[in-house]
C-alpha positions in Angstrom: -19.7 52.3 3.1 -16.5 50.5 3.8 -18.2 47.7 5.6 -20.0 47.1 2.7 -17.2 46.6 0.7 -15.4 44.5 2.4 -18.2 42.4 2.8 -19.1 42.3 -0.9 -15.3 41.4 -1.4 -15.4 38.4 0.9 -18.6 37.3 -0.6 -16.6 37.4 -4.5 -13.9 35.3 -3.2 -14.3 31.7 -4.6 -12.6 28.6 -3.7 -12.2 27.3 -7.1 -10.6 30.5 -7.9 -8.0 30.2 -5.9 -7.5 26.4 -6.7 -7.0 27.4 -10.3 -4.3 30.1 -9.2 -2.4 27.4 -7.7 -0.5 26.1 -10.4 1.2 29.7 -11.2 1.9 30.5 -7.3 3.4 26.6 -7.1 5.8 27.5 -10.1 6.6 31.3 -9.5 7.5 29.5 -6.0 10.2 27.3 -7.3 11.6 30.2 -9.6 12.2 32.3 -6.3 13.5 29.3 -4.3 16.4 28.6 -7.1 16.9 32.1 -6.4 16.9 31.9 -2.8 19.5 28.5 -3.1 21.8 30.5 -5.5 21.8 33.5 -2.9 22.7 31.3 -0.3 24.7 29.1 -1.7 27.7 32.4 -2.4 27.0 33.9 0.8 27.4 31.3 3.1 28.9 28.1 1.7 31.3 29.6 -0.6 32.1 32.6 1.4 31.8 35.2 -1.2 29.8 37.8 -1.8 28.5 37.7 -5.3 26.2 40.1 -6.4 25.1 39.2 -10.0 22.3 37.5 -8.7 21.1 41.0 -7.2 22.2 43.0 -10.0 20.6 41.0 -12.6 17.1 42.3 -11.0 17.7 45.9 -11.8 19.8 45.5 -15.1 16.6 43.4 -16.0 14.3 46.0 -14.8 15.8 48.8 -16.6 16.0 46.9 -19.9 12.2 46.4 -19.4 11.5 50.2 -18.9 14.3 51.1 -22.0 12.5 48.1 -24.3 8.4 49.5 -23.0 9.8 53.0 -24.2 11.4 52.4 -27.4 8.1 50.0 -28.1 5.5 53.3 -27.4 7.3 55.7 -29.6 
């Protein structure tokens, strides 16, 4: 049984698909890389640890959960 579905997944993949992802993975790419350059630019060149850059991911995240529950009630 699990033969099969791996075989019927490989057979759905398509190509032209994954060309037409590319555009989205190209840019979601360059968000994380400014990322990446902002990390590494106060870690190593400035000598500094600066966290905002961190931080901002789970003060983002739990303003997305707070705004999703205010929004379903």
């Amino acid at each position: 049984m699990g033969i099969v579905l791996i075989s019927a997944y490989f057979a759905s993949l398509s190509p032209l698909a994954l060309f037409r992802a590319l555009p989205g993975s190209i840019a979601q790419g360059l968000i994380w890389g400014l990322l990446a350059l902002g990390v590494y630019i106060t870690y190593k060149l400035l000598d500094f640890a600066d966290l905002s850059v961190d931080g901002s991911f789970a003060t983002g995240g739990a303003v997305a959960v707070s705004y999703t529950h205010l929004r379903a009630h």
